[in-house]
C-alpha positions, 0 to 999 in steps of 0.5 A, spaced: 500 500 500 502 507 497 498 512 502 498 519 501 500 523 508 498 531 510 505 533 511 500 538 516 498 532 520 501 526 518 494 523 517 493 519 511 489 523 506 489 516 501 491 509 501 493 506 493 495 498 492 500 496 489 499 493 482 503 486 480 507 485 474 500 480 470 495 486 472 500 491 469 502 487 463 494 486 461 493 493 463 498 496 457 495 490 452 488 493 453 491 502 453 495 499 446 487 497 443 485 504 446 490 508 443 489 505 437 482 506 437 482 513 439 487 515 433 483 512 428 476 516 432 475 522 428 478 528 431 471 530 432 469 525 437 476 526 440 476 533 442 467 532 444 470 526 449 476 532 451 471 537 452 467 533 457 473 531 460 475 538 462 467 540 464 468 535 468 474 537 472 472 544 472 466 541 475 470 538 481 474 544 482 474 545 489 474 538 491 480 537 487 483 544 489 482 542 497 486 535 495 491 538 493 492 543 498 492 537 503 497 534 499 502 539 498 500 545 503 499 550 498 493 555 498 486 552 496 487 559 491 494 557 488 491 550 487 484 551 484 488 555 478 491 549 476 484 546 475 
């Protein structure tokens, strides 16, 4: 387990388990055949599939800022313009 720590309390924010090796070698397999994919999808679709994904993280701004805050100390201000 990797866990992230507030370096303001030494608490836990978050705990990731680890991946092993089979899991890892079939997860780059399946990212191949989606690569593939996305290049060969009109670059309408692609840029549509983008615009979601940014109205999405606008959409969990603060949520994701105060994430951030709690990893790396800096402000929820500084954060949020980087989302």
């Amino acid at each position: 387990m990797v866990e992230t720590i507030n370096p303001t309390t030494g608490k836990p924010i978050e705990r990731i388990a680890y991946t092993i090796a089979p899991e890892i070698d079939e997860r780059l397999t399946r990212l191949q055949k989606t690569q593939r994919a996305w290049g060969a999808a009109p670059i309408e679709a692609r840029a549509a599939t983008l615009r979601e994904v940014a109205r999405r993280l606008r959409e969990r701004r603060d949520t994701l800022a105060e994430t951030a805050v709690r990893e790396d100390r800096k402000s929820t201000r500084l954060n949020s313009s980087h989302i």
